[in-house]
PDB file of N, CA, C and O in Angstrom:
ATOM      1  N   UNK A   1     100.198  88.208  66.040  1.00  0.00           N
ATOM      2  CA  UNK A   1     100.660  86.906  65.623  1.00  0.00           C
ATOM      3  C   UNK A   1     100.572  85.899  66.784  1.00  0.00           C
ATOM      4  O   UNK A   1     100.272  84.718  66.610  1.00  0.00           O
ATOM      5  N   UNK A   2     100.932  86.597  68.310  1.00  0.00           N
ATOM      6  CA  UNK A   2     100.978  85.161  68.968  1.00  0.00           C
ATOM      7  C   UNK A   2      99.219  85.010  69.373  1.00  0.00           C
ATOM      8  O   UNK A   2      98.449  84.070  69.568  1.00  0.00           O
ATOM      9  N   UNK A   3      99.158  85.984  69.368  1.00  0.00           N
ATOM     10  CA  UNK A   3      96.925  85.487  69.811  1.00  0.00           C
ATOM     11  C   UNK A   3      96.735  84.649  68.949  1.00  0.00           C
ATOM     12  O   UNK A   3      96.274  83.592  69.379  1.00  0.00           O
ATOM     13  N   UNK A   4      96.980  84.725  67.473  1.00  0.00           N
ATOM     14  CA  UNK A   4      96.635  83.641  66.285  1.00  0.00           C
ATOM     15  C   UNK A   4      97.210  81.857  66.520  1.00  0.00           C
ATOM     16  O   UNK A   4      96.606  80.803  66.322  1.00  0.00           O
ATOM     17  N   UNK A   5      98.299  82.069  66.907  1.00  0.00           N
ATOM     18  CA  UNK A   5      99.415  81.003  67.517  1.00  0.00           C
ATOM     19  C   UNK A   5      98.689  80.167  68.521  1.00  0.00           C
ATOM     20  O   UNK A   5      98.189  79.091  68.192  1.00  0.00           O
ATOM     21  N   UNK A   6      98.611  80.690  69.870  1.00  0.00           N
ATOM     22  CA  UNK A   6      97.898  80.424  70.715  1.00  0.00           C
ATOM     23  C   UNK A   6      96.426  79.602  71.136  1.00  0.00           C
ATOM     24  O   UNK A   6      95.980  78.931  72.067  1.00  0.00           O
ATOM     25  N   UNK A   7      96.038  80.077  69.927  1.00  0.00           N
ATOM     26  CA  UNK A   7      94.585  79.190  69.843  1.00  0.00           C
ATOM     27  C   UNK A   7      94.846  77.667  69.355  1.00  0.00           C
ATOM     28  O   UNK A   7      94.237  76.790  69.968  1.00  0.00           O
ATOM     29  N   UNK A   8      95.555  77.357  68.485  1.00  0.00           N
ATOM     30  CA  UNK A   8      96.333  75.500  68.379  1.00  0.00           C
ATOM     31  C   UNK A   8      97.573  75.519  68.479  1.00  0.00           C
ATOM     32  O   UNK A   8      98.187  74.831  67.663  1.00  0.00           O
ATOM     33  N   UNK A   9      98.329  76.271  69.461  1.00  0.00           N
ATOM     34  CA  UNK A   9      99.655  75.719  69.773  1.00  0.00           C
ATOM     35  C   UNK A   9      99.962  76.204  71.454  1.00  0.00           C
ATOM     36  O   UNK A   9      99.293  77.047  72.050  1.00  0.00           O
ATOM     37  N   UNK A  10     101.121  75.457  72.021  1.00  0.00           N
ATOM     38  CA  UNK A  10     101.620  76.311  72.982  1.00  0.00           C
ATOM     39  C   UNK A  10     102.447  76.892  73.316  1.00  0.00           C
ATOM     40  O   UNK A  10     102.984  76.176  74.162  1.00  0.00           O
ATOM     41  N   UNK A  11     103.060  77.905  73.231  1.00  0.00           N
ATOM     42  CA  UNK A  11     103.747  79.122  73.422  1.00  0.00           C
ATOM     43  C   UNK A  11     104.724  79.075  74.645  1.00  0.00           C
ATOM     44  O   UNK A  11     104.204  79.084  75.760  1.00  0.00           O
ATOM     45  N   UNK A  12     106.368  79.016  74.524  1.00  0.00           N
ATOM     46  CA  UNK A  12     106.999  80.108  75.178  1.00  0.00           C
ATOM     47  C   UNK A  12     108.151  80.744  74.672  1.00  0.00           C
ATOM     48  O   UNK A  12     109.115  80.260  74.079  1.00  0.00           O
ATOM     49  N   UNK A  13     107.924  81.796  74.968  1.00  0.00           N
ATOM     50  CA  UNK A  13     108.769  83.487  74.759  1.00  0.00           C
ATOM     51  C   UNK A  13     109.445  83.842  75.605  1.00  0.00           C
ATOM     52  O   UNK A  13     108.773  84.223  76.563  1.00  0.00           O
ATOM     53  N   UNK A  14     110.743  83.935  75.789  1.00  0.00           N
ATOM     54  CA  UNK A  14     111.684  84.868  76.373  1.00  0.00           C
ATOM     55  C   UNK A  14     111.481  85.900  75.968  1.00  0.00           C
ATOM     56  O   UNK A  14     111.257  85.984  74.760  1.00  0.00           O
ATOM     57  N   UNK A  15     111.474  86.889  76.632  1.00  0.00           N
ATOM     58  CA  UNK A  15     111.384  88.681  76.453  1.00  0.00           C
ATOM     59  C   UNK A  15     111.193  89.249  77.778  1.00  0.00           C
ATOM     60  O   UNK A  15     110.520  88.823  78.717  1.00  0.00           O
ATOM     61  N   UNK A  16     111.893  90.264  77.679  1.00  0.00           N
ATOM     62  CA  UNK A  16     110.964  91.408  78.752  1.00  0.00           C
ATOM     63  C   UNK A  16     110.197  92.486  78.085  1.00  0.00           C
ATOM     64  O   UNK A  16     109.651  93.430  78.656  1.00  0.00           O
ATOM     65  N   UNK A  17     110.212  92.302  77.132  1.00  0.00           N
ATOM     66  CA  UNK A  17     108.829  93.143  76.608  1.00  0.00           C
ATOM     67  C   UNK A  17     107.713  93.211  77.079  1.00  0.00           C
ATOM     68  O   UNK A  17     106.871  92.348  76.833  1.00  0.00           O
ATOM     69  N   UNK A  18     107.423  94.476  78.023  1.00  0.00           N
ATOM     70  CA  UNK A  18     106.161  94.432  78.655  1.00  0.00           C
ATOM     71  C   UNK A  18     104.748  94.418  77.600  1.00  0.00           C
ATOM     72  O   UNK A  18     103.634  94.092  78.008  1.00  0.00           O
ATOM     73  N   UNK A  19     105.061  94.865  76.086  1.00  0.00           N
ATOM     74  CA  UNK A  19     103.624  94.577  75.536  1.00  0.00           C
ATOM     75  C   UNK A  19     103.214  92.683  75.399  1.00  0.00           C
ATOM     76  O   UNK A  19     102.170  92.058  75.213  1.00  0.00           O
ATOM     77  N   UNK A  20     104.340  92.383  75.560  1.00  0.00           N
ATOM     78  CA  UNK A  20     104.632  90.912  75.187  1.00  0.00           C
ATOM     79  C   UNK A  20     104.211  90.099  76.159  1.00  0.00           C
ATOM     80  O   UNK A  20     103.561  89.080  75.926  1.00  0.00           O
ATOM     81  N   UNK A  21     104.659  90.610  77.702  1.00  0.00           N
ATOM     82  CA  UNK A  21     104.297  89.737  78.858  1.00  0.00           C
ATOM     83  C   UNK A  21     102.739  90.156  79.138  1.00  0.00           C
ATOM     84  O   UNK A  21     102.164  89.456  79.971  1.00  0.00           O
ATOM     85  N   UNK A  22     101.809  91.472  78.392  1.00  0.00           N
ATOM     86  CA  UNK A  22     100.902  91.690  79.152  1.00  0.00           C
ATOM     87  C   UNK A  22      99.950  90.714  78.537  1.00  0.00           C
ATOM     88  O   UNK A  22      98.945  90.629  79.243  1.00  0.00           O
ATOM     89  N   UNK A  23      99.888  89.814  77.300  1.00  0.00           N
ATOM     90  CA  UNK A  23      99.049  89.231  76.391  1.00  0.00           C
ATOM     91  C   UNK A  23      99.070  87.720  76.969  1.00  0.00           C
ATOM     92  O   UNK A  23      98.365  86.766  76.641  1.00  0.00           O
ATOM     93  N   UNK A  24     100.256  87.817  78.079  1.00  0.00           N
ATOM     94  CA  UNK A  24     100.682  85.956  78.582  1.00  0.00           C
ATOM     95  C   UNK A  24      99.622  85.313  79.328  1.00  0.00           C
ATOM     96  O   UNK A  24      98.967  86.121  79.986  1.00  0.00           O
ATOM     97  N   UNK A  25      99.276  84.192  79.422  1.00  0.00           N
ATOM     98  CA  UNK A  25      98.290  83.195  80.245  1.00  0.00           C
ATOM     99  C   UNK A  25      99.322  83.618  81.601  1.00  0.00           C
ATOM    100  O   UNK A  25      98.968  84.421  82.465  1.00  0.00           O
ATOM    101  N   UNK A  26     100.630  82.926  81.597  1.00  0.00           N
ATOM    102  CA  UNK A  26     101.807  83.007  82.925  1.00  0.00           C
ATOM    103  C   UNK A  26     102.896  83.269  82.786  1.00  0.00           C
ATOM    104  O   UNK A  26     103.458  82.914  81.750  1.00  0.00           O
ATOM    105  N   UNK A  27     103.369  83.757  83.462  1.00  0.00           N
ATOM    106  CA  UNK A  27     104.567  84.360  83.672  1.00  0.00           C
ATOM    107  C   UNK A  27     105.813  83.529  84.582  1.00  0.00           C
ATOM    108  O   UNK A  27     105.554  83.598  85.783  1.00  0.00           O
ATOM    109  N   UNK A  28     107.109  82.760  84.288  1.00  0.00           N
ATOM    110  CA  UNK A  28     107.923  82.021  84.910  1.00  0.00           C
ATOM    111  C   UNK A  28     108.801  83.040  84.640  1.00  0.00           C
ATOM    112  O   UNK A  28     108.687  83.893  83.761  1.00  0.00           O
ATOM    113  N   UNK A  29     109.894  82.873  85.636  1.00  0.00           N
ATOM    114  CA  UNK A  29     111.249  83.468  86.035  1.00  0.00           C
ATOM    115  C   UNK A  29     111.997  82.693  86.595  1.00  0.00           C
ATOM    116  O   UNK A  29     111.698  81.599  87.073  1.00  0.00           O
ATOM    117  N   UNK A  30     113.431  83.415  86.567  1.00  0.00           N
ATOM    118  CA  UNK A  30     114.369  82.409  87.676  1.00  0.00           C
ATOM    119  C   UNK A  30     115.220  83.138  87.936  1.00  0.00           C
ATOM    120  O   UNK A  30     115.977  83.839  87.265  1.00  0.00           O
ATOM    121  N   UNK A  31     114.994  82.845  89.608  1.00  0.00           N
ATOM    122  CA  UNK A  31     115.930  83.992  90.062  1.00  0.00           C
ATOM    123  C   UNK A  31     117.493  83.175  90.648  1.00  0.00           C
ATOM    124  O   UNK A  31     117.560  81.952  90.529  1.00  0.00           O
ATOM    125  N   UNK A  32     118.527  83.846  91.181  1.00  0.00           N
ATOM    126  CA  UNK A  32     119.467  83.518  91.905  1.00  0.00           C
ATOM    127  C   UNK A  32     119.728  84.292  93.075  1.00  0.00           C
ATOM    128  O   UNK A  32     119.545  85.509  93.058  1.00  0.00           O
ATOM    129  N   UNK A  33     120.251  83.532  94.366  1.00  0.00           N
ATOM    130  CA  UNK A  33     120.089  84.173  95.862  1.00  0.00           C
ATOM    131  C   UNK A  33     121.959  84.513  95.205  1.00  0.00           C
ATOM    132  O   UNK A  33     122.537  84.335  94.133  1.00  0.00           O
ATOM    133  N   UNK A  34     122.289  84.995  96.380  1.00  0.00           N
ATOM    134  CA  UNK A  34     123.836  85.210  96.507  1.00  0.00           C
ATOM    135  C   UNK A  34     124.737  83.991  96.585  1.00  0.00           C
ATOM    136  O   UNK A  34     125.887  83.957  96.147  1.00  0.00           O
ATOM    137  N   UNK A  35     124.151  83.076  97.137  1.00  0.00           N
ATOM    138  CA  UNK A  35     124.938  81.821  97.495  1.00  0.00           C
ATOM    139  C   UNK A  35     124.604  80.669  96.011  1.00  0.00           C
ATOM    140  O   UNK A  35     124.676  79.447  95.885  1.00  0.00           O
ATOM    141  N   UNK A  36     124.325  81.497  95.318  1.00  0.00           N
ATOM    142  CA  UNK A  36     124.085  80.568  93.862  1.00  0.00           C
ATOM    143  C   UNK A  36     123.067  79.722  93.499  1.00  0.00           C
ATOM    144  O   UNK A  36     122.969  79.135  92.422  1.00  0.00           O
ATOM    145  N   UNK A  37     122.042  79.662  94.764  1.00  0.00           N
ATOM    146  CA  UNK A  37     120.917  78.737  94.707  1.00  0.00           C
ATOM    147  C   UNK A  37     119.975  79.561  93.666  1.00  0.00           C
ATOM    148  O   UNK A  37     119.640  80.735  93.826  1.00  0.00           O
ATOM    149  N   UNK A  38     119.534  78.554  92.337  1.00  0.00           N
ATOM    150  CA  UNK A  38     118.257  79.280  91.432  1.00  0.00           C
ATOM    151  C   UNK A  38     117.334  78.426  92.195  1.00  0.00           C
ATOM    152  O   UNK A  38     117.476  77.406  92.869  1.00  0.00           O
ATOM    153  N   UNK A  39     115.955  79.468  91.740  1.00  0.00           N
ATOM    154  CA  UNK A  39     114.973  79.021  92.002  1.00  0.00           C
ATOM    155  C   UNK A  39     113.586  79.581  90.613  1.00  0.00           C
ATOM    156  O   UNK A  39     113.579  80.691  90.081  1.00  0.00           O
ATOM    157  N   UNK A  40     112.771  78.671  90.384  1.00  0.00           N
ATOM    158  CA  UNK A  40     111.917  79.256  89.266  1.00  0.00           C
ATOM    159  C   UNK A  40     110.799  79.913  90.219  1.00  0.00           C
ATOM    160  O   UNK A  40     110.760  79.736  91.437  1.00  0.00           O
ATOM    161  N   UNK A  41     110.058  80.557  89.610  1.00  0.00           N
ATOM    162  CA  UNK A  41     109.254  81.518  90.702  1.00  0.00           C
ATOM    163  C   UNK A  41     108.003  81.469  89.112  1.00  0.00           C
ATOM    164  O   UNK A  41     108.317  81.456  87.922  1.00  0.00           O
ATOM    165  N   UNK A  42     106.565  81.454  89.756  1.00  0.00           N
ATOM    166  CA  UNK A  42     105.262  81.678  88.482  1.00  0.00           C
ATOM    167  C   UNK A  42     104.428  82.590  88.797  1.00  0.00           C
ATOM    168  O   UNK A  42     104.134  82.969  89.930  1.00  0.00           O
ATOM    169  N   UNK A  43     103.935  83.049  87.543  1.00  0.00           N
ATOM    170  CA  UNK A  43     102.699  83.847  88.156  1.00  0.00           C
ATOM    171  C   UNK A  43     101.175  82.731  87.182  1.00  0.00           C
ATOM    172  O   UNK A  43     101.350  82.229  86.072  1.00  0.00           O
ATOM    173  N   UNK A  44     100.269  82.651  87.736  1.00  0.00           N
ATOM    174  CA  UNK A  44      99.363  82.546  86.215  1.00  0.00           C
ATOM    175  C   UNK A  44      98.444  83.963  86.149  1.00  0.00           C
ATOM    176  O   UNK A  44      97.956  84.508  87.140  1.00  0.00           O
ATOM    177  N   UNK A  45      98.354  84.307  85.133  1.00  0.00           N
ATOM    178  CA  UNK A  45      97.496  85.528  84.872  1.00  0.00           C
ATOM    179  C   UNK A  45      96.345  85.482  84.686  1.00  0.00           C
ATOM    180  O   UNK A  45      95.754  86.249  85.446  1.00  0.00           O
ATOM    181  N   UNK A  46      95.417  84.702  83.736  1.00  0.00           N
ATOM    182  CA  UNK A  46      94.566  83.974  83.646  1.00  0.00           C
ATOM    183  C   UNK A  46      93.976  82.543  83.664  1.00  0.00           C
ATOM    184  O   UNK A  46      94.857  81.851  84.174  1.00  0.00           O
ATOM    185  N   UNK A  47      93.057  81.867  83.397  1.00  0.00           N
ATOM    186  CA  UNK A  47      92.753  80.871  83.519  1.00  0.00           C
ATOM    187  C   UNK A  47      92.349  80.271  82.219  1.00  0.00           C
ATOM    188  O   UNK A  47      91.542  80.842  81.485  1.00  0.00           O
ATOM    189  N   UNK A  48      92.939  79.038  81.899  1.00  0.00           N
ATOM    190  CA  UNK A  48      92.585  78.817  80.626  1.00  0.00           C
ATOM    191  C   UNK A  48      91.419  78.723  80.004  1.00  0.00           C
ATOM    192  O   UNK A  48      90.661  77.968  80.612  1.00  0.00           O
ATOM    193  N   UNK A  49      91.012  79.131  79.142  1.00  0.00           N
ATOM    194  CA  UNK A  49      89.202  79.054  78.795  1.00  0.00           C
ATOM    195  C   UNK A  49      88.824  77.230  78.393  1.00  0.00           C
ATOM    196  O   UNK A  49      89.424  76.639  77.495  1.00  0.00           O
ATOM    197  N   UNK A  50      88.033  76.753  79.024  1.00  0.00           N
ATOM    198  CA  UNK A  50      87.684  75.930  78.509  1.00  0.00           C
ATOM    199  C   UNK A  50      86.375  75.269  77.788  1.00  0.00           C
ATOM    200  O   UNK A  50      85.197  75.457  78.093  1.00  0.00           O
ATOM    201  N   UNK A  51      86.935  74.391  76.683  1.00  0.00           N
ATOM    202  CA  UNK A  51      86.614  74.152  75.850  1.00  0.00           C
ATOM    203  C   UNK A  51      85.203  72.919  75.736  1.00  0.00           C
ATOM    204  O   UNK A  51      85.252  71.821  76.291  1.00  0.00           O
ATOM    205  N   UNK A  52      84.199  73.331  75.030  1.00  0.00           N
ATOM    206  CA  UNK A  52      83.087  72.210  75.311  1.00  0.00           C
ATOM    207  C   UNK A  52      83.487  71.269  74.584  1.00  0.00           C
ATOM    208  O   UNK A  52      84.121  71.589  73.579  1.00  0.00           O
ATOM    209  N   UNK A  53      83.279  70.014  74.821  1.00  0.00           N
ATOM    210  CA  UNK A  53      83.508  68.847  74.628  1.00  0.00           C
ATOM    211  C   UNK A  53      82.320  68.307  73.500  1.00  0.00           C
ATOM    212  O   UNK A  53      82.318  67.137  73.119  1.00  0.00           O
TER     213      UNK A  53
END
């Protein structure tokens, strides 16, 4: 369902479902230090395919 999604929309999912995160373009998180500071942290996995004009 989300490969179908993906092709005219854009997508985000909370989960830790690893079958879920392995299908992702990127990956965001957010972590916290001890002293309460968050910080968002990314990965990108791939590169978006692009499209001929």
């Amino acid at each position: 369902m989300l490969e179908e999604l993906r092709a005219s929309s854009q997508l985000i999912v909370i989960t830790h479902q690893e079958r879920t995160m392995e299908i992702a373009d990127a990956l965001y998180g957010v972590t916290m230090r001890s002293d309460g500071v968050t910080a968002v942290v990314s990965q990108r996995l791939r590169e978006r395919a692009s499209t001929p004009s």
